[in-house]
C-alpha positions as CSV (number, residue, x, y, z in Angstrom):
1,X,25.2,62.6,-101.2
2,X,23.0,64.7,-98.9
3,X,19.9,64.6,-100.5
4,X,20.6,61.4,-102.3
5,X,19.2,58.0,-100.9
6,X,21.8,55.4,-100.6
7,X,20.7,52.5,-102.5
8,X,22.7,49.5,-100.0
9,X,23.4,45.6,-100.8
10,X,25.2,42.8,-99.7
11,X,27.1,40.5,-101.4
12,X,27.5,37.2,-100.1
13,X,25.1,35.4,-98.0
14,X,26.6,33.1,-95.6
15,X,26.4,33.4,-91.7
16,X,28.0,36.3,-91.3
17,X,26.7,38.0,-94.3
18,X,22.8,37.4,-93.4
19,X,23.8,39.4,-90.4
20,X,24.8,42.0,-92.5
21,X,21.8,42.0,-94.0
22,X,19.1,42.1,-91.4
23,X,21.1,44.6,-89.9
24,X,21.1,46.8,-93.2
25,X,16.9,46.5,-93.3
26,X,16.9,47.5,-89.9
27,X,18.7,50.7,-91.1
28,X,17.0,51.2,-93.7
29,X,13.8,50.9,-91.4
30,X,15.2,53.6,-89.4
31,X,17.0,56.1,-91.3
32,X,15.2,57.9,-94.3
33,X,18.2,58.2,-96.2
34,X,18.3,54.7,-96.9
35,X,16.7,51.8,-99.1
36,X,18.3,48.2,-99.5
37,X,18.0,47.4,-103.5
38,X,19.3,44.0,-102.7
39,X,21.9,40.9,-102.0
40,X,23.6,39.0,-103.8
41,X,25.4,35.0,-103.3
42,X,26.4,32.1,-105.6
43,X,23.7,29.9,-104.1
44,X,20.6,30.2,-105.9
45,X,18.4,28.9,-102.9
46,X,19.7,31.9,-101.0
47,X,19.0,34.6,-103.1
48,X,15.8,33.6,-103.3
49,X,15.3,33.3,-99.8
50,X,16.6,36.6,-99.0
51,X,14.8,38.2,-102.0
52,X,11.3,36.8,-100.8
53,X,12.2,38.0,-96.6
54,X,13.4,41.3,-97.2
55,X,11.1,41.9,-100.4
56,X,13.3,43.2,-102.8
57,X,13.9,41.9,-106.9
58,X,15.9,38.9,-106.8
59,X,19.4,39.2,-108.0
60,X,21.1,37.6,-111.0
61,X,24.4,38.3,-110.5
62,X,27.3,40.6,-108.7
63,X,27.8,42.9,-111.6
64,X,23.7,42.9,-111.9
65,X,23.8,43.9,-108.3
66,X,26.5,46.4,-108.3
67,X,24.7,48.3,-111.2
68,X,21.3,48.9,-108.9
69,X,23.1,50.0,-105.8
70,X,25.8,52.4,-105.1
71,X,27.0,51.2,-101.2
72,X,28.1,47.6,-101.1
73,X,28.9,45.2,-98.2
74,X,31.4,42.4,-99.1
75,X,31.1,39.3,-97.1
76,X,32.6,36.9,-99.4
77,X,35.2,34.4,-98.6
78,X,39.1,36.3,-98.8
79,X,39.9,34.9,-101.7
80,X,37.0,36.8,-103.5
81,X,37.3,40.5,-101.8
82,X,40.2,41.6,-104.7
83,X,37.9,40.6,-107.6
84,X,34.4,41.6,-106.1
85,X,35.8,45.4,-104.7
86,X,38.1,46.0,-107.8
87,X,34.6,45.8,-109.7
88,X,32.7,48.0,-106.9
89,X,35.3,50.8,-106.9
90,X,35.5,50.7,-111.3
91,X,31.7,51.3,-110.7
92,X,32.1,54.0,-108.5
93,X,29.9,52.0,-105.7
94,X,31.2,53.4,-102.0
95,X,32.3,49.6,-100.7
96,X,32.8,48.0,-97.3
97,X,35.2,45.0,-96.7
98,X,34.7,42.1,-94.3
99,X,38.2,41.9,-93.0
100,X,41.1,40.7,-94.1
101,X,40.1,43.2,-96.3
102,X,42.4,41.1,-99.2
103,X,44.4,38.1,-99.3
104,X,47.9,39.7,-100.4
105,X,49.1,43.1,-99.4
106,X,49.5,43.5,-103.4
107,X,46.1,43.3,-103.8
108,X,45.0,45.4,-101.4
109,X,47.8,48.2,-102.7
110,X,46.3,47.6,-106.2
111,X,42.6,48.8,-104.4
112,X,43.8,51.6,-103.0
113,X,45.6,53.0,-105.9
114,X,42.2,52.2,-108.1
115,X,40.4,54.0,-105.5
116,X,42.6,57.4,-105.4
117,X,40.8,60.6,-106.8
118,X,37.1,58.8,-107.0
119,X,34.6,60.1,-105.0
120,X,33.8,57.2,-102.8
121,X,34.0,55.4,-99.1
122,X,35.8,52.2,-98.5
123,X,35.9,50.8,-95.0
124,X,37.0,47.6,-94.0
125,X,35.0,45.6,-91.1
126,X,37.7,45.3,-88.3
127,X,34.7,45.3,-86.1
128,X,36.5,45.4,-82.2
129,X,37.6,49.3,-83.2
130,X,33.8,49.2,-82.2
131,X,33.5,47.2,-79.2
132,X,31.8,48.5,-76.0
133,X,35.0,47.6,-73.6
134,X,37.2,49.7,-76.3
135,X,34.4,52.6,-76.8
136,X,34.6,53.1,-73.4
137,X,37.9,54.4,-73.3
138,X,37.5,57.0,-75.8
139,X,37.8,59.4,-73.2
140,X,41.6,58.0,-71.6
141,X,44.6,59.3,-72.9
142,X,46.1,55.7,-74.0
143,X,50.0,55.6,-75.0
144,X,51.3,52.2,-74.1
145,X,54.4,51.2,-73.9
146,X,53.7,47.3,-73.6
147,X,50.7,45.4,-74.7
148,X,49.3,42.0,-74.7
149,X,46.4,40.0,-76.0
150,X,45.2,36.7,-76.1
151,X,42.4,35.7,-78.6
152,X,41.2,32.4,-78.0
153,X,38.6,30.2,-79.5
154,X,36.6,26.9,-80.0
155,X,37.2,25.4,-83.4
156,X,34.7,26.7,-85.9
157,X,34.9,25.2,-89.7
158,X,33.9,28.7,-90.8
159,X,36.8,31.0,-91.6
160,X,39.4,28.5,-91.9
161,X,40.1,29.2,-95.3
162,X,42.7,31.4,-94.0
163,X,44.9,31.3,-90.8
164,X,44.5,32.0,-87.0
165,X,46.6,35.5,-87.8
166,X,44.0,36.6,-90.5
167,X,41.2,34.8,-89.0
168,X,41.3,35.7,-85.3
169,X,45.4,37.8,-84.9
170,X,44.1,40.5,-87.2
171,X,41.7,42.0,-84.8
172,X,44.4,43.0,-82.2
173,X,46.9,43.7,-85.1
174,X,44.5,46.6,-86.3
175,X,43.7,47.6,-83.1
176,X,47.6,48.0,-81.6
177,X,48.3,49.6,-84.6
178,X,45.7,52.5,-84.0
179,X,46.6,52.8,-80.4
180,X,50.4,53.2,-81.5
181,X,51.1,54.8,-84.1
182,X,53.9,54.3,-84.9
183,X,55.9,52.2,-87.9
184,X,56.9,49.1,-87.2
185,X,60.7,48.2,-86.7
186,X,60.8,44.2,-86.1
187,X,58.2,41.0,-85.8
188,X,59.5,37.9,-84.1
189,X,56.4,35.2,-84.6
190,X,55.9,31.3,-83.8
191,X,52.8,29.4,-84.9
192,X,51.4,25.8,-85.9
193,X,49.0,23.8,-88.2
194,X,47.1,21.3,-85.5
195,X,43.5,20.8,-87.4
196,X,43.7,22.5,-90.4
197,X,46.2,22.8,-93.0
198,X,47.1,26.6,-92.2
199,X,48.3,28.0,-89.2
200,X,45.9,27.4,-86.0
201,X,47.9,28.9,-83.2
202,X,50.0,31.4,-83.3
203,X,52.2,34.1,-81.5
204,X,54.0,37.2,-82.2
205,X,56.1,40.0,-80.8
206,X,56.0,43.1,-82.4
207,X,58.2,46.2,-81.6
208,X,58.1,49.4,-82.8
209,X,59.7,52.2,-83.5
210,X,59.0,54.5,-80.8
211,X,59.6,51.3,-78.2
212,X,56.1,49.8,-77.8
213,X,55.8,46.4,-77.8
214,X,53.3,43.9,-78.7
215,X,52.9,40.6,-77.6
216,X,50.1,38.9,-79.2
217,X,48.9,35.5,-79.5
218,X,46.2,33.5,-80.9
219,X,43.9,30.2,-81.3
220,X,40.9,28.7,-82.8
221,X,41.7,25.5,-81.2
222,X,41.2,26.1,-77.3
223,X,38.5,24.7,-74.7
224,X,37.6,28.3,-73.6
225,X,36.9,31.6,-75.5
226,X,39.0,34.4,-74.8
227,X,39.6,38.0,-76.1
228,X,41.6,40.0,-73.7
229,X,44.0,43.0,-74.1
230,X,46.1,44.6,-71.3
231,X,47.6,48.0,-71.7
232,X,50.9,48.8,-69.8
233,X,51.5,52.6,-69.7
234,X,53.0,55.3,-67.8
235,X,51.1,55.6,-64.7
236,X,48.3,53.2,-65.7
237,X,47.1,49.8,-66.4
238,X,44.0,48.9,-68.6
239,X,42.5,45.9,-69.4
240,X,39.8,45.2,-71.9
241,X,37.9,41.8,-71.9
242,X,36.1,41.9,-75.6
243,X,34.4,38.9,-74.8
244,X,32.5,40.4,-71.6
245,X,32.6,43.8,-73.2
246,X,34.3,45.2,-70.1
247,X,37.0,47.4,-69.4
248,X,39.5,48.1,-66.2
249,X,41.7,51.5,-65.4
250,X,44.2,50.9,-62.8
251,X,46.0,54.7,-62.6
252,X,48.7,56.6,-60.3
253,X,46.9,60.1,-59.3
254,X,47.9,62.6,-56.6
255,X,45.7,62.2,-53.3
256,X,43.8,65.9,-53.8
257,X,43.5,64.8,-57.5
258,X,39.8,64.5,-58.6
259,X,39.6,61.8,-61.2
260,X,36.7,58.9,-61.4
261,X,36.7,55.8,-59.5
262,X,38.1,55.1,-56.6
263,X,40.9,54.6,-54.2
264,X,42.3,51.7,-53.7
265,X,45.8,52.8,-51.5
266,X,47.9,55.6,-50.7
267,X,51.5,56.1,-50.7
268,X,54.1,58.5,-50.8
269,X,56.1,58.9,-53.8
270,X,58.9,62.2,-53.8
271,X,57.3,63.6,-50.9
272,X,54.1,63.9,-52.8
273,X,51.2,61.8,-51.4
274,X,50.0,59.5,-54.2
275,X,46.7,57.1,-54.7
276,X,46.3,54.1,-56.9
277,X,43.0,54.0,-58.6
278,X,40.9,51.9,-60.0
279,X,38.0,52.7,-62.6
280,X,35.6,50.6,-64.3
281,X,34.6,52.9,-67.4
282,X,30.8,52.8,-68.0
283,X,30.2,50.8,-70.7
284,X,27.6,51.9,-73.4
285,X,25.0,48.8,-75.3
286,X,26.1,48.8,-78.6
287,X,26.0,46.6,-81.3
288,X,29.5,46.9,-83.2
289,X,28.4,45.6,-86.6
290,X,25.0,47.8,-86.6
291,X,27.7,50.3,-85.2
292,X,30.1,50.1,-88.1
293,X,27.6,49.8,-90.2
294,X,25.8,53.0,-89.5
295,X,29.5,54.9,-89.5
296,X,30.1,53.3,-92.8
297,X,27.0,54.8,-94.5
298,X,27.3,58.1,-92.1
299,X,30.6,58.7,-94.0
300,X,28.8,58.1,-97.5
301,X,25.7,61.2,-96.5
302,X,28.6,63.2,-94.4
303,X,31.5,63.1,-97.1
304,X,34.0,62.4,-93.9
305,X,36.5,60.0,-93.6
306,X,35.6,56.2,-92.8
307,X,36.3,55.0,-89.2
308,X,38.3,52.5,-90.6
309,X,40.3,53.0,-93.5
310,X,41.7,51.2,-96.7
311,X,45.1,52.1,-95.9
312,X,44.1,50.8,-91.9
313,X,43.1,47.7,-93.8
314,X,46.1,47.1,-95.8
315,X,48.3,47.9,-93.0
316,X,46.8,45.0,-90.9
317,X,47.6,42.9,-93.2
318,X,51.1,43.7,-94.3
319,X,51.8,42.9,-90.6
320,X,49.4,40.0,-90.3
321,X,51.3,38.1,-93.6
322,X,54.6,39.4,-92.6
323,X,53.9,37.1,-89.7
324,X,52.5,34.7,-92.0
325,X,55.8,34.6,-93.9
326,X,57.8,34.2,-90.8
327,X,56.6,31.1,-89.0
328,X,56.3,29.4,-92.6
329,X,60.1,30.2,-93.0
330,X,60.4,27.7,-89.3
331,X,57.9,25.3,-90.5
């Protein structure tokens, strides 16, 4: 698609996905390689709102939608994505996938096998890969061996109509499971309805198959916002606050090493004479939707590979329901 102008939409215009949107015409504003031919939503007031901002022909309908563009943004409740991306991908439309990127891992399967030998790009919208805190890192060798999170939140009515895990868990699922890599060999998990009538807290310990593990919890019932990760690896600590988009190296080096940061005390260790140091990675503005964004439709003129995949997608969530499926077996 080099010298082809991708023709964008969005479907679904809720909060999130009037985000999407503005973000789109700011693309388009900025790249020549891109036009947005429209958006689409069930309620009539806001398509014509959106249609009259951004100054493009209203829209009657997804498949009406789908059959003027050929890169589309789902941002549709869960329980739509199978329906609404089955008919991108029969269309040939390249198609990115607000996360969970389905609500059953046999849906997502079904995609993915619909999607084999077409030329498109699917990426699903696991936006912290693209944080600032993570981004700066890119440059560490990172091989934990233990890892915990805590993802906290205020109550929010919006995304409820799925769990904490898929709602809020699912983030640091998809991220452990790109830092890892490795398959996963058991998940112990704990969890409880308190507002809603799906799981609002929640906690699980993953361990895999090359000895990592995971412990992860989760809540969209708490006084305070939190989104924190710690690393625990050989010869370094990191932690990663995704909330204040900060990261923290604590590493062993040798005291003639030269390696960024600084000092913080020395000791011998096998008669070699050894420094603790501590680094604070510089941490680059971004913004990770406009980020993803721009990757997702740099993959479409590039012909590479999406930052993050179907297959990422549907492995995030065959962990995410297996935890599901295990605190509903307690409950």
């Amino acid at each position: 698609m080099n010298n082809k102008t991708i023709k964008a939409g969005v479907i679904g215009l809720g909060h999130l996905g009037t985000i999407h949107l503005k973000l789109i015409n700011e693309l388009c504003g900025e790249r020549d390689d891109m036009i947005l031919a429209g958006a689409f939503d069930t309620d009539e007031k806001k398509n014509s709102e959106a249609a009259e901002k951004y100054g493009y022909e209203k829209v009657g309908s997804i498949d009406e939608l789908l059959g003027r563009t050929d890169s589309i943004v789902i941002v549709t409740p869960t329980s739509t994505h199978s329906d609404i991306a089955s008919k991108a991908i029969e269309m040939n439309v390249n198609t990115f996938i607000e996360k969970p990127v389905t609500e059953t891992t046999e849906q997502a399967e079904k995609l993915l096998a619909m999607s084999k030998g077409k030329d498109i790009k699917i990426q699903v919208g696991h936006i912290e890969r693209f944080n600032a805190a993570i981004l700066s890192l890119e440059d560490y060798k990172l091989a934990p061996v233990f890892i915990e999170t805590h993802r906290l939140s205020q109550f929010n009515p919006r995304g409820t109509d799925v769990s904490v895990i898929q709602d809020l868990m699912i983030h640091d699922i998809d991220i452990i499971l790109n830092l890892v890599k490795s398959p996963v060999e058991k998940i112990d998990s704990n969890g409880v309805a308190i507002i809603t009538d799906k799981i609002d807290i929640a906690n699980a310990r993953i361990t895999f198959e090359n000895g990592c593990v995971a412990n992860i919890t989760a809540s969209r019932i708490s006084q305070n916002k939190m989104r924190k990760m710690r690393l625990f690896q050989k010869s370094a600590y990191i932690s990663i606050d995704f909330l204040q988009n900060t990261s923290e190296v604590f590493k062993l080096a040798a005291a003639d090493e030269t390696v960024s940061g600084f000092a913080l005390t020395g000791f011998e260790k096998d008669g070699k004479k050894m420094s603790i140091v501590y680094d604070r990675p510089q941490v680059k503005e971004v913004n990770s939707l406009k980020h993803e964004l721009t990757l997702f439709f740099d993959s479409i003129v590039n012909g590479t590979e999406t930052v993050v995949t179907l297959e990422d997608g549907l492995q995030a969530l065959e962990v995410a329901n297996t935890i599901i499926e295990k605190i509903e077996s307690k409950i």
